[in-house]
C-alpha positions in Angstrom: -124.2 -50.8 -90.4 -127.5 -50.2 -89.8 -131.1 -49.7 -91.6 -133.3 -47.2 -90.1 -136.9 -45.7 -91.2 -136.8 -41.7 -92.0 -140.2 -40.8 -92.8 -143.1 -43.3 -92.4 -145.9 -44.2 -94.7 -148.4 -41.3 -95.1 -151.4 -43.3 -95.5 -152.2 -47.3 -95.4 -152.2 -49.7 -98.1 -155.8 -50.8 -96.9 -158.4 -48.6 -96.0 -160.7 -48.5 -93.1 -163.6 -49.0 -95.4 -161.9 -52.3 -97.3 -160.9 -53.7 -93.7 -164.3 -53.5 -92.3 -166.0 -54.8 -95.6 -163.6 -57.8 -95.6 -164.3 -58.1 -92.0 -168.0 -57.9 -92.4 -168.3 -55.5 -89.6 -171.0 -53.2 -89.9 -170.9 -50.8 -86.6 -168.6 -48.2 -85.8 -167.2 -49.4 -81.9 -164.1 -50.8 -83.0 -163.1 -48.3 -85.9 -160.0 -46.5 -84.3 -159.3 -49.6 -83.2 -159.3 -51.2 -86.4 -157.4 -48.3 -88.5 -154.9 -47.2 -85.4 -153.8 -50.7 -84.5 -155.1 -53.5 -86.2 -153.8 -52.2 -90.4 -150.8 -50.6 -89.2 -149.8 -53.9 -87.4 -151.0 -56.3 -90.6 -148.5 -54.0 -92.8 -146.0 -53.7 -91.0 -145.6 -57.4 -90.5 -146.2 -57.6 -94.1 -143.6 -55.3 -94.7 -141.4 -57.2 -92.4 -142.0 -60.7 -93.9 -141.5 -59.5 -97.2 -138.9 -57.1 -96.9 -140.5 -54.7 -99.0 -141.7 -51.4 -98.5 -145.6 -51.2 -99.6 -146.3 -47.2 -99.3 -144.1 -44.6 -100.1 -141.7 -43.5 -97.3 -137.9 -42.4 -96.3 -135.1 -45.0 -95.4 -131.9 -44.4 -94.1 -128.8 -46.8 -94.3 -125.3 -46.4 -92.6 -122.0 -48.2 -93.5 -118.9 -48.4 -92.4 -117.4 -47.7 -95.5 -118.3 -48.8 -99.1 -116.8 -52.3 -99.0 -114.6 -54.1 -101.2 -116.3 -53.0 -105.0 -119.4 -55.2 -104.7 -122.8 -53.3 -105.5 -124.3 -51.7 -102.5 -127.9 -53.0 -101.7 -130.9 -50.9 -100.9 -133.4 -52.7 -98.5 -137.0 -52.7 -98.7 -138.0 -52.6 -102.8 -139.2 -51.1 -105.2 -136.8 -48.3 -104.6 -138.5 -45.2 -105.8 -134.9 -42.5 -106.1 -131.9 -42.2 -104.4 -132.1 -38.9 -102.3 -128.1 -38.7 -101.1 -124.9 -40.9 -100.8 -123.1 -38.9 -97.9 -119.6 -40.3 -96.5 -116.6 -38.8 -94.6 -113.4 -38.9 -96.5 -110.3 -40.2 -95.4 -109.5 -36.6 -94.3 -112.1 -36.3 -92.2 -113.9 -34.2 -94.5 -118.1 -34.9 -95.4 -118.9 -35.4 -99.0 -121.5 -36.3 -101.3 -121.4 -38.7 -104.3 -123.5 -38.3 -107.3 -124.3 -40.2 -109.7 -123.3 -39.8 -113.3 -120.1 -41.4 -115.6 -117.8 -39.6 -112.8 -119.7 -41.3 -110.0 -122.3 -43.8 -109.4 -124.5 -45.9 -111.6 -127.9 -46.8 -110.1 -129.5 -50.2 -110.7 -133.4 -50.4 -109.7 -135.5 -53.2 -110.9 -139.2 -52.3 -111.5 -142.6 -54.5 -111.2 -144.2 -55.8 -108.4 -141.8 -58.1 -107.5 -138.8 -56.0 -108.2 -135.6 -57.2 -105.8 -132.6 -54.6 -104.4 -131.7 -51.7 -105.8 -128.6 -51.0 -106.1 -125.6 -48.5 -106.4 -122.2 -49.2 -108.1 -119.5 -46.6 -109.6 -120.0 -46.1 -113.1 -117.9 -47.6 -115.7 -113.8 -46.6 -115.2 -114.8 -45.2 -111.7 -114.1 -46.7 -108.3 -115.6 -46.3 -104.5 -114.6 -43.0 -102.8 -112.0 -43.3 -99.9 -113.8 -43.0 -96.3 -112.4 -42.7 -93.0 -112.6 -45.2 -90.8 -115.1 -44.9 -88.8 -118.5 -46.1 -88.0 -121.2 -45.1 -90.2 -118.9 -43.6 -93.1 -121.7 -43.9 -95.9 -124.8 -42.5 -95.5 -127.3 -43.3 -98.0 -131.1 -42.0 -98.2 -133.6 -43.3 -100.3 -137.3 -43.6 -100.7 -138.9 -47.3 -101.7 -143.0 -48.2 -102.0 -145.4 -48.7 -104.8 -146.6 -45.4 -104.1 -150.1 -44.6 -103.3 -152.6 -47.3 -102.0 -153.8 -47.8 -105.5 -150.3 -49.1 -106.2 -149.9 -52.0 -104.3 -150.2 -55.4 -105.9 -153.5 -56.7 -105.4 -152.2 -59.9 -103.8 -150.2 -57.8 -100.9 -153.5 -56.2 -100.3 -155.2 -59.7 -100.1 -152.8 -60.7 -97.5 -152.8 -57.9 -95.2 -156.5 -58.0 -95.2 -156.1 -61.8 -94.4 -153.5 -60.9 -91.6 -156.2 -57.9 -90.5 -159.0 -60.7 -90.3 -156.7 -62.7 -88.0 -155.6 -59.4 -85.8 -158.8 -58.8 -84.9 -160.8 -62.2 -84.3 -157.3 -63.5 -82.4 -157.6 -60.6 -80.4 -155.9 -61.7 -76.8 -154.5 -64.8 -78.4 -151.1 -66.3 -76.9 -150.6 -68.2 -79.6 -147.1 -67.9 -81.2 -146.7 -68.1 -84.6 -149.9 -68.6 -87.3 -152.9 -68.5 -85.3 -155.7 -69.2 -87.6 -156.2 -69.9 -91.2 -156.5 -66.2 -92.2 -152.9 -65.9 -91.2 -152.0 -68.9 -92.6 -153.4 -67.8 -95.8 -152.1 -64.4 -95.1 -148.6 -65.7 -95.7 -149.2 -68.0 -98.5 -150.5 -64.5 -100.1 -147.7 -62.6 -99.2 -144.4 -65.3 -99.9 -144.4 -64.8 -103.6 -143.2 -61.0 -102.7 -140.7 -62.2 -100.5 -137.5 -59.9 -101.7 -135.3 -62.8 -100.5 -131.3 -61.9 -100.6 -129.2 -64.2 -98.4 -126.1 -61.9 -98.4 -128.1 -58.8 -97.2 -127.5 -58.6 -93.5 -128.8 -55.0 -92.3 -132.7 -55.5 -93.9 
């Protein structure tokens, strides 16, 4: 089983503007430094930590089958849709399941702190047979908040913390926390920790 990233964020969750005003820099020297390295690493550490997905974008997850009837989990919340469940049946054969009373039924929690999707057959239904073989199931999916505007203010509040400590730590060999703005960072960001212990391929 494996989780893999299809189509990457469009656009940031913080802006080149909001960086350098929280970072009270005032000159333009370090600007593609800033927005090519320093917000792209703050969110996706952010996205890491939390196991979220803060901008809209394309995920991909491979099973080896559907499992035993539990609900299957989508990493990296809020899931926005559900763009295909594709599997190989036991003949060999690809297919794709829908959803609907004949097929799947599609949990997805809302809200900022909305948890794991999820997909389940429908009432009277059960899992489709799949060969076996690796990578069976096939799902793709697209989670985030959506546009910029869309992210919870306090996600934004951390990444700008964790951009704060990116760019004065620059060289650093510390491991872990290195200043206060990354320790506040965190502190920011654990409320929209998506924790699930029995997810193993996030």
């Amino acid at each position: 089983m494996a989780l893999s990233l299809s189509s990457a964020p469009a656009t940031e969750p913080v802006t080149l503007t909001e960086a350098k005003a929280h970072l009270k820099v005032d000159h333009a020297a370090d600007d593609d430094y800033i927005e090519d390295f320093v917000i792209p690493a703050a969110r996706r550490y952010g996205e890491t930590l939390t196991h979220r997905a803060f901008i809209t974008q394309t995920w991909v997850l491979r099973l080896n089958g559907f499992g035993c009837g539990a609900p299957v989990l989508l990493p990296r919340p809020p899931l926005v849709s559900v763009t295909s469940v594709a599997y190989t049946d036991s003949n060999g054969d690809a297919q794709t399941w829908s959803a609907g009373s004949t097929g799947y039924t599609l949990e997805s929690p809302s809200g900022e702190h909305a948890l794991h999707a999820s997909i389940r057959p429908s009432y009277g239904e059960s899992y489709p047979s799949t060969r076996n073989i690796v990578d069976s199931v096939v799902l793709t999916y697209v989670a985030g908040y959506g546009a910029a505007s869309a992210v919870p203010v306090g996600i934004k509040h951390g990444l700008l913390m964790l951009i704060e400590d990116l760019y004065r730590q620059r060289g650093s060999n510390l491991q872990g926390p290195s200043s206060r703005a990354a320790i506040a960072a965190e502190s920011l960001l654990a409320p929209f920790i998506a924790w699930r212990h029995d997810l193993r391929y996030d």
